[in-house]
C-alpha atoms as one frame of an Amber mdcrd trajectory, in Angstrom:
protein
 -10.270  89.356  46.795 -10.917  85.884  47.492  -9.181  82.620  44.906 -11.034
  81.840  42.138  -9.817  79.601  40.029  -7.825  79.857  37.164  -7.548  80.720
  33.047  -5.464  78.560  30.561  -4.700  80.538  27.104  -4.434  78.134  24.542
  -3.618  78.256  20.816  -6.644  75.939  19.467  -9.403  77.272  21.304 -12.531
  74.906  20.050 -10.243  71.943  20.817  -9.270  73.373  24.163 -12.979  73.832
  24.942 -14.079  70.314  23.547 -11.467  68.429  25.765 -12.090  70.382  29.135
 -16.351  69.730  28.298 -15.278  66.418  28.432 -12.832  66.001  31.350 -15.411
  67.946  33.477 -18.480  66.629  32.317 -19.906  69.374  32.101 -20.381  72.519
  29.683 -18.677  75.774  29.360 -20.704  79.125  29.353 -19.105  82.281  26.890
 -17.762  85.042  28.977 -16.587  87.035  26.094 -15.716  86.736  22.140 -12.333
  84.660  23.370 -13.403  83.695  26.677 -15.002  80.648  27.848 -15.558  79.563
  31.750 -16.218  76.206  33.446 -17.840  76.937  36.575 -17.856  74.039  38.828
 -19.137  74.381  42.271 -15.879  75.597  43.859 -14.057  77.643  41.846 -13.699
  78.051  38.205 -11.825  76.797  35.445 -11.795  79.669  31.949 -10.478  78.685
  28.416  -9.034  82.216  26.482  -7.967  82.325  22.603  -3.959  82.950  23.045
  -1.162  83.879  20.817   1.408  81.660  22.190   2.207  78.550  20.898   1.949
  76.841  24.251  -0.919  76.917  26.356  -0.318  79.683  29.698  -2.091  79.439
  33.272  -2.839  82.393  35.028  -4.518  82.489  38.614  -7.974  84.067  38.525
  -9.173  86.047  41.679 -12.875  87.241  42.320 -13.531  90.618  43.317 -15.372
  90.863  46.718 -17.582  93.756  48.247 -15.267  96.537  49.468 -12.229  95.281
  47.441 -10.327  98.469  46.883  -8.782  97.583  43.047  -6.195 100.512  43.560
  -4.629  98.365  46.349  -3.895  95.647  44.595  -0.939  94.868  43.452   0.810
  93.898  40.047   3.553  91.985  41.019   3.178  88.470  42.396   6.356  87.217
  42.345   6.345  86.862  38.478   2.849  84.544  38.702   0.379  86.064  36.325
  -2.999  87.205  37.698  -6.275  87.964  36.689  -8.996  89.601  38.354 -12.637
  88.807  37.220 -16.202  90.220  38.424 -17.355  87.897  41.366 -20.452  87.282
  39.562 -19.086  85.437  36.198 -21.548  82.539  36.241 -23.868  80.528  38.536
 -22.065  76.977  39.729 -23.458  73.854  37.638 -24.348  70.635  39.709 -22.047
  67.933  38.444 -22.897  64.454  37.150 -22.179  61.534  39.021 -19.204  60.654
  37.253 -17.937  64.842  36.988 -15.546  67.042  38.350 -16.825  68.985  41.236
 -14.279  71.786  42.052 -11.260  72.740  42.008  -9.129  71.414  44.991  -5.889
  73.648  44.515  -3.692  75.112  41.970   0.176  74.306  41.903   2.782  77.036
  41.639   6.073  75.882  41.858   8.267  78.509  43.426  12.156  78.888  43.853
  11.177  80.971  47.171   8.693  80.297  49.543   9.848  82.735  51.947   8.476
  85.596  49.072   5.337  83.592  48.897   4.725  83.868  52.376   5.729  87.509
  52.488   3.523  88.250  49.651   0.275  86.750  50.000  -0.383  85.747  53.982
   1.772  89.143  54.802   1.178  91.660  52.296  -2.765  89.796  51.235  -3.693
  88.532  53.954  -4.295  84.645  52.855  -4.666  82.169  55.329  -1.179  79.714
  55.773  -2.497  76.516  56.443   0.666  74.659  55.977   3.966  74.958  55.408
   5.846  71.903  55.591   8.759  70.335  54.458   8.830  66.614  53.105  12.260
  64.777  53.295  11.029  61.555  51.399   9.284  63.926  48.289  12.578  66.434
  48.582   9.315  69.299  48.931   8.729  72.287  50.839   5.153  72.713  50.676
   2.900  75.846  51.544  -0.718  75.715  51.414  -2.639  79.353  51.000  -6.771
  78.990  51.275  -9.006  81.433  50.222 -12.366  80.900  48.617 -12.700  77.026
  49.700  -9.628  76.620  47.625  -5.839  76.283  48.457  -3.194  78.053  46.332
  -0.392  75.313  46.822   3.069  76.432  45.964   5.990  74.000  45.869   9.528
  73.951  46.423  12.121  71.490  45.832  14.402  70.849  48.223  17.834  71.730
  47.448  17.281  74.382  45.447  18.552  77.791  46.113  16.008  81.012  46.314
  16.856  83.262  43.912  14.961  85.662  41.328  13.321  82.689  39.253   9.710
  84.226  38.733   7.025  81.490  40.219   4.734  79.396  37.753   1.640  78.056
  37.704   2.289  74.129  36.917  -1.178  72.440  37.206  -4.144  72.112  38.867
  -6.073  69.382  41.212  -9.731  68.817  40.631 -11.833  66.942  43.364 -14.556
  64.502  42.322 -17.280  61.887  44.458 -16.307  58.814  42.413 -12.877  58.191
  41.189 -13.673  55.268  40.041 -16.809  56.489  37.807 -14.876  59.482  36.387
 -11.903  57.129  35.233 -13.588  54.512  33.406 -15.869  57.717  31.605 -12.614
  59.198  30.947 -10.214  56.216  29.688 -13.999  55.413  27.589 -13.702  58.786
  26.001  -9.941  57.717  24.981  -8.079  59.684  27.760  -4.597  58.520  29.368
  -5.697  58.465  32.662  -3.332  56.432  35.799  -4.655  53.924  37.861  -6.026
  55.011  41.092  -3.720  55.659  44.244  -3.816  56.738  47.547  -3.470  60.178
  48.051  -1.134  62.049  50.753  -4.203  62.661  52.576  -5.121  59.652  54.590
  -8.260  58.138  52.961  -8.081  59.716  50.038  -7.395  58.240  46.589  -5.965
  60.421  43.322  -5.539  59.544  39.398  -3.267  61.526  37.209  -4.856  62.607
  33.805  -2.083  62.303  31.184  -4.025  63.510  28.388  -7.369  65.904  27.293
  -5.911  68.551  29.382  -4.296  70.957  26.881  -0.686  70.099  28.051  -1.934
  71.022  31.703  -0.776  68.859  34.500  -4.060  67.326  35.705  -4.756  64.997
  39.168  -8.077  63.942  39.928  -8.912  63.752  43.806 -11.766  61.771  46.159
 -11.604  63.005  49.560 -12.516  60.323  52.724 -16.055  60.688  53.261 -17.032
  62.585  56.694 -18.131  60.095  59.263
């Protein structure tokens, strides 16, 4: 199994699909009846008709050759996952001013010791970092698979316990901040003013609107020398 990407349920499903066509740039391709899918070039972003009355993230993971479906579990710590065919839809070259891929997905967690014990332990994900930040009261793990990092988040302070984890937003990376703002805040979207990002030489925006209630950050990366 390898990180996909991930699905948002939403109760207006045209609307949903109108306002991530726009934040992307780019068009959505039907899966199924209810099910719509954004495929950038990393990773994957699908739109589902849903019953609640506020819009639900589940992680998506991609079935790979020799995945053994029996072995997979159903509990992951209380996150909801889906697992879709690896062959959903080909990857659509962005515009200029579009969102590329997905950088990670944000889980905020209760107990990262689980986490670890669950997906590098038990699944076999890679732990690229697991750090704690003082000045941002964070504990922060970092699991990559696919080209994409499964971030989950603790705040400091707070005890582990048997609070289920949750999916709280997701990071999209992009070539030109700049050009994807001013397209977005023309289309009439809340979007921050650029910052710099924790990654030296990187710069993020936060998009405060068009995302179906879904915590949104918009991320350039340092070019490579």
């Amino acid at each position: 199994m390898r990180l996909d990407g991930v699905r948002l349920s939403v109760p207006d499903l045209p609307a949903a699909l109108a306002a991530y066509a726009r934040l992307f740039g780019s068009a959505a391709t039907r899966v199924d009846r209810d099910l719509w899918r954004f495929q950038l070039e990393r990773g994957a972003v699908e739109l589902a008709a849903g019953a609640d009355p506020a819009p639900r993230l589940a992680v998506l993971f991609a079935t790979e050759a020799g995945d053994d479906l029996g072995a997979w579990p159903t509990d992951h710590g209380g996150l909801e996952v889906v697992v879709v065919s690896d062959a959903r839809s080909e990857p659509v070259p962005p515009a200029p001013d579009g969102v590329v891929a997905i950088d990670h997905v944000v889980v905020h967690t209760a107990d990262p010791e689980r986490a670890i014990a669950h997906w590098r332990n038990r699944l076999g994900l890679r732990l690229a970092l697991d750090r704690t930040f003082p000045e941002r009261k964070l504990r922060l793990l970092f699991f990559r698979s696919g080209g994409l990092t499964l971030e989950y988040a603790q705040a400091l302070g707070e005890s582990a316990g048997t609070a289920t984890d949750v999916v709280y937003g997701v990071s999209y990376r992009v070539h030109d901040l700049a050009a994807v703002r001013t397209r977005l805040v023309a289309a009439g979207l809340d979007v921050s003013e650029a910052r710099a990002g924790m990654k030296p030489g990187s710069a993020v925006a936060t998009v405060r609107s068009g995302t179906a209630g879904v915590p949104s950050l918009l991320i350039q990366q340092p070019e490579r020398p």
